[in-house]
C-alpha positions in Angstrom: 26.9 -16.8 3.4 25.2 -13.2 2.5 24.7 -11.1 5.9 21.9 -8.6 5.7 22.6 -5.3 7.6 19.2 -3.3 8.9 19.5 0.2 10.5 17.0 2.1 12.4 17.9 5.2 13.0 15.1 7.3 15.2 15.4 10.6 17.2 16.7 8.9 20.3 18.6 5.9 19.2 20.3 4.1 15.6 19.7 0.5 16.2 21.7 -1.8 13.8 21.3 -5.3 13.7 23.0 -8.0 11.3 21.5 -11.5 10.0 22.0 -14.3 7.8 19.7 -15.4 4.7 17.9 -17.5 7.5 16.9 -14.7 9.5 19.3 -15.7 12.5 20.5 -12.7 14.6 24.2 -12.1 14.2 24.9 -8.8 16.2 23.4 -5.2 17.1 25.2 -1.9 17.4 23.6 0.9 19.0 24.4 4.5 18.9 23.1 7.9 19.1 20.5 10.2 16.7 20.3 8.8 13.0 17.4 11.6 12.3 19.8 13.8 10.4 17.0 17.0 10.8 17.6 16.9 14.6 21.8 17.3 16.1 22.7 18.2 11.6 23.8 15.9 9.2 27.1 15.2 10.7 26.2 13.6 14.2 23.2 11.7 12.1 26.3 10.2 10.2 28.4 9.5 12.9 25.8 7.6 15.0 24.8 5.7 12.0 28.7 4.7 11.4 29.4 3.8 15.1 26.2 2.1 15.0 27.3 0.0 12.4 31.2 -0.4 12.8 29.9 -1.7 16.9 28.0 -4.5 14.7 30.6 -5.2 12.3 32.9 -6.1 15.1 31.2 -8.1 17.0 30.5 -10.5 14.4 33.4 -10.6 13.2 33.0 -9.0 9.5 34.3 -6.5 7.5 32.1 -3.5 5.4 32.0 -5.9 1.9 31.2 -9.1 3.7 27.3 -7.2 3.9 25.1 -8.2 0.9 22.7 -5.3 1.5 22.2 -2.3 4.2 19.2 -1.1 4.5 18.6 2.4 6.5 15.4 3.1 7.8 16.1 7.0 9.1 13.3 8.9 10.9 13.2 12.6 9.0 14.0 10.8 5.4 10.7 12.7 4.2 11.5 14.9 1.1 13.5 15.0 -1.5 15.2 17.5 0.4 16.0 15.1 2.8 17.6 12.2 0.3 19.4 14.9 -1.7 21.2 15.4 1.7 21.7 11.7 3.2 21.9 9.9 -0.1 25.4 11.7 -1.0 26.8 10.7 3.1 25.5 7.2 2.9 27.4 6.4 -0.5 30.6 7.7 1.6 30.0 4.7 3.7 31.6 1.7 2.0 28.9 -0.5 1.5 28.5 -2.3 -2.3 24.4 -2.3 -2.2 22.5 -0.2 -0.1 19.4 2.0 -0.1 17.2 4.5 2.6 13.6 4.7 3.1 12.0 7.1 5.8 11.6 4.7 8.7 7.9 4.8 8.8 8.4 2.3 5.7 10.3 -0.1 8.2 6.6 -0.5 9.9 4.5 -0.9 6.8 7.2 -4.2 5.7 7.0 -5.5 9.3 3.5 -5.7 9.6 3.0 -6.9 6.3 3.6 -9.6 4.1 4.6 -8.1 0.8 5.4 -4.7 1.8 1.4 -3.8 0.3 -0.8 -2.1 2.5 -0.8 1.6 4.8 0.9 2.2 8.3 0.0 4.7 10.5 2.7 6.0 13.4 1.4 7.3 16.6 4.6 7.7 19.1 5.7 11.0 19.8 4.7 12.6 17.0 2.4 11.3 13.9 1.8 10.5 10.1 0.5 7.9 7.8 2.1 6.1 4.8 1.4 3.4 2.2 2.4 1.5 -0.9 0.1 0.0 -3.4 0.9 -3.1 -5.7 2.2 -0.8 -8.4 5.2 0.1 -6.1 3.7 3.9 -5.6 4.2 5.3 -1.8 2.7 8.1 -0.8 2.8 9.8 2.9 0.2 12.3 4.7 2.1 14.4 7.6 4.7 14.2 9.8 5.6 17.7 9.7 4.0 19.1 12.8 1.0 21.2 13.6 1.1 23.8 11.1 1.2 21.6 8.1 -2.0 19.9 9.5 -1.1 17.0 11.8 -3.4 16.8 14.8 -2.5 13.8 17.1 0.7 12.3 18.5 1.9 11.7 21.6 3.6 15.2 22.0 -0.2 16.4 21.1 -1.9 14.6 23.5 0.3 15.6 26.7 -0.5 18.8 25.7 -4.1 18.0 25.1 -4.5 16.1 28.5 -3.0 19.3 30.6 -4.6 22.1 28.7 -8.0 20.3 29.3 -7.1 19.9 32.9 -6.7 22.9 33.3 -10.0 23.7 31.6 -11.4 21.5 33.3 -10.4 22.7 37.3 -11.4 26.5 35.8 -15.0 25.0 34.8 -14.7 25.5 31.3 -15.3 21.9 30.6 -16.8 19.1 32.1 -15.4 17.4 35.9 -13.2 15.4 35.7 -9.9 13.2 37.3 -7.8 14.7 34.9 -6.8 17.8 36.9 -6.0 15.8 40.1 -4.2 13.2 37.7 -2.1 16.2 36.2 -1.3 17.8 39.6 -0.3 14.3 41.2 1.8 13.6 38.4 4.0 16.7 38.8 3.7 16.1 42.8 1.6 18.9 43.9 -1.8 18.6 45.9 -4.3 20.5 43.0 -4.1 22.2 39.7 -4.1 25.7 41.3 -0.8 24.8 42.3 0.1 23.5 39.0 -1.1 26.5 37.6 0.6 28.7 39.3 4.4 26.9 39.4 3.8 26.5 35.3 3.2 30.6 35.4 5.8 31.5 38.3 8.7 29.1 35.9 7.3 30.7 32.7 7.0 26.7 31.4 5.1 26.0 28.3 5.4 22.9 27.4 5.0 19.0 29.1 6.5 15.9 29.0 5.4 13.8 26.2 4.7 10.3 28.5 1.8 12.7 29.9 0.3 10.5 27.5 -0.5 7.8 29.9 -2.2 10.2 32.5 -5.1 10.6 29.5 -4.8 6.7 29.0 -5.1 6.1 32.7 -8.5 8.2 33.1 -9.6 6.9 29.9 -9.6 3.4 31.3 -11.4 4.6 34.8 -14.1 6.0 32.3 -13.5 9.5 33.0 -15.5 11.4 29.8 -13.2 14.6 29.0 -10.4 11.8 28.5 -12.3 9.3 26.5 -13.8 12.3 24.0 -10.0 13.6 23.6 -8.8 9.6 23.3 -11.2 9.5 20.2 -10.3 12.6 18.7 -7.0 11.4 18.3 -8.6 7.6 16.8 -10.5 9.9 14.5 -7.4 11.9 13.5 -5.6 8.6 13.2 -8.3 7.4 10.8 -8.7 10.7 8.7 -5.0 9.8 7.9 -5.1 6.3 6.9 -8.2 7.5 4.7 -5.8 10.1 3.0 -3.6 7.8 1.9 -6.1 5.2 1.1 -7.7 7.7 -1.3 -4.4 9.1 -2.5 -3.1 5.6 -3.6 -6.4 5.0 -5.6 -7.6 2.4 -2.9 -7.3 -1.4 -2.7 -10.1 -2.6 -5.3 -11.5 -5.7 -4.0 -8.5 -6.0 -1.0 -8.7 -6.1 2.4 -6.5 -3.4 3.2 -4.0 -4.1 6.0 -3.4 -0.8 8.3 -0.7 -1.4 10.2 -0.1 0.2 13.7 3.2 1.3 15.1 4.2 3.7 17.4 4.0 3.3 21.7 0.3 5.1 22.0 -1.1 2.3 19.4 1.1 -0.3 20.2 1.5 0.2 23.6 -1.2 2.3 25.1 -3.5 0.3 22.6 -6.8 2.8 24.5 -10.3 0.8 23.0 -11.8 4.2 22.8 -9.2 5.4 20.3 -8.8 2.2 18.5 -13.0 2.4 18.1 -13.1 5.6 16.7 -10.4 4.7 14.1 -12.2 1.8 13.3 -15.2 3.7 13.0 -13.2 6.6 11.1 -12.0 4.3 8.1 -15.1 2.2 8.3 -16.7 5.6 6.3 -14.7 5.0 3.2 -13.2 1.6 3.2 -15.4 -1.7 4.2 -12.8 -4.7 4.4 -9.7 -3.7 6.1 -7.6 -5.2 9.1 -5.4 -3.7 12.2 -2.0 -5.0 12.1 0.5 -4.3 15.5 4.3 -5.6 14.3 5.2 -7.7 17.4 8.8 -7.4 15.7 10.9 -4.0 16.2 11.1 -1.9 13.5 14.9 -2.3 12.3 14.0 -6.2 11.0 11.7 -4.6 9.3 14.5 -2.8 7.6 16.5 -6.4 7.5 13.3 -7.2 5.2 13.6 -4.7 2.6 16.8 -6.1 2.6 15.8 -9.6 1.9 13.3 -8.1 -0.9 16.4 -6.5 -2.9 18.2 -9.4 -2.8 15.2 -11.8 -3.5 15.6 -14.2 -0.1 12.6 -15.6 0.5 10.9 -14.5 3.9 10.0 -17.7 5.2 7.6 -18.2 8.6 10.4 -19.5 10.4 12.3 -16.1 9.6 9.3 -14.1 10.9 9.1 -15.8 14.0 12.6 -15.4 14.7 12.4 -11.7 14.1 10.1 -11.2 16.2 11.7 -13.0 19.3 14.6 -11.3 18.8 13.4 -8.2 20.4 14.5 -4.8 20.4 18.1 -3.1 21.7 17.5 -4.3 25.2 
């Protein structure tokens, strides 16, 4: 029997999950961190091992019993980045393995033969694709400075900073300053003002997010001109990488959507001005949202190396399976 072994190790969480060649769900381990650029390389490590070791035991197995481990490990961007968790994941004694930047775990769950761009809009943002000659290519991911626009951290921001424009008159009315006052349980944005000013704060939460998606969907139009913004951002990326791979000659190019403000928050104003954004420079394309979680997405690329055939009845089991829950 060959066990597959995927691991999806984010910022908050290193989900691990172990299957058969049929697809059926053996165990999950869950641990801490697996982004090795946020606690160091060390915890990264250690909440990838525990992560692991909790799913090796409760099925029963030992390291070599797993025919392939596939990591999929938020901050796996650079060579940089590989030079420094390629050398910690051989310590781990696994016979075949390999590591892709977890943005890759999206593009294989959304897509049939691993061909085609993702875009990630949760907390933060960037694009990434692979064309039928095996080339990947990603545009940002590394934060404001180095061009990225959009996010969920971006748009909390975006959805104070423009109430607060907003109350002072510098923009349009609108329900987004009594939204942003109710939300941190004061009466009006004076008050906001003023606490945020008083505490020397400077930053927000990031699920401010839904206060923009909330006025969005009651129409409000400082929140639905901020909502396409960040479709339009969304759609200059997949362009990028569109245009960076060469393009899909005489494909219909699936884009596939992960990350809680597209899959989630799913706002028709944003999702319309990406459409309309990629629509410029690419005519037959399609929106693909994974209704699996990312790490079986992982337990696919491990399938591919070994050269199981992903059946339907796989992909429907993935996707019932669920998340860590």
């Amino acid at each position: 029997m060959a066990y597959m072994m995927g691991v999806d190790g984010g910022n908050s969480k290193t989900f691990t999950v172990i299957t058969d060649a049929e697809g059926r769900l053996i165990a999950r381990g869950l641990a801490g961190c697996g982004n090795h650029q946020v606690p160091g390389i060390d915890t990264a490590l250690a909440n990838i091992i525990k992560s692991a070791d909790m799913a090796l035991e409760q099925a029963g197995l030992r390291y070599e019993d797993i025919a392939f481990v596939q990591y999929g490990l938020a901050g796996a961007d650079r060579q940089k980045d590989f030079d420094i968790l390629r050398p910690c994941l051989a310590s781990l004694p696994f016979l075949k393995w390999d590591v892709v930047c977890d943005t890759y775990e999206g593009l294989r769950a959304g897509t049939k033969d691993n061909i085609g761009i993702v875009l990630v809009c949760g907390s933060g943002t960037n694009a990434a694709g692979r064309n039928r000659e095996g080339r990947m290519v990603q545009t940002g991911g590394f934060g404001y400075l180095f061009g990225d626009r959009t996010g969920g951290g971006h748009l909390a921001r975006e959805a104070f900073s423009h109430a607060v424009r907003s109350w002072e008159m510098r923009e349009e009315p609108s329900i987004l300053p009594d939204k942003v006052a109710k939300y941190f349980g004061f009466t009006d944005m004076g008050q906001v003002f003023d606490h945020f000013l008083d505490h020397d704060i400077a930053e927000v939460p990031h699920d401010m997010t839904l206060i923009l998606h909330e006025a969005g969907d009651e129409g409000d139009a400082l929140a639905i001109r901020l909502l396409r913004r960040a479709g339009d951002e969304l759609g200059r990326g997949a362009n990028s990488v569109i245009s960076r791979l060469g393009g899909f000659p005489g494909e219909t190019i699936p884009v596939v959507m992960v990350g809680s403000v597209v899959q989630e928050g799913r706002n028709p104003h944003l999702l319309a001005a990406l459409r309309d954004r990629i629509a410029q420079q690419n005519e037959h394309f399609e929106f693909i949202i994974p209704k699996m979680a990312p790490v079986f997405g992982s337990v696919l690329l491990a399938m591919d190396q070994l050269g199981v055939p992903v059946t339907d009845s796989i992909i429907k089991r993935f996707e019932e399976y669920g998340s860590y829950q």
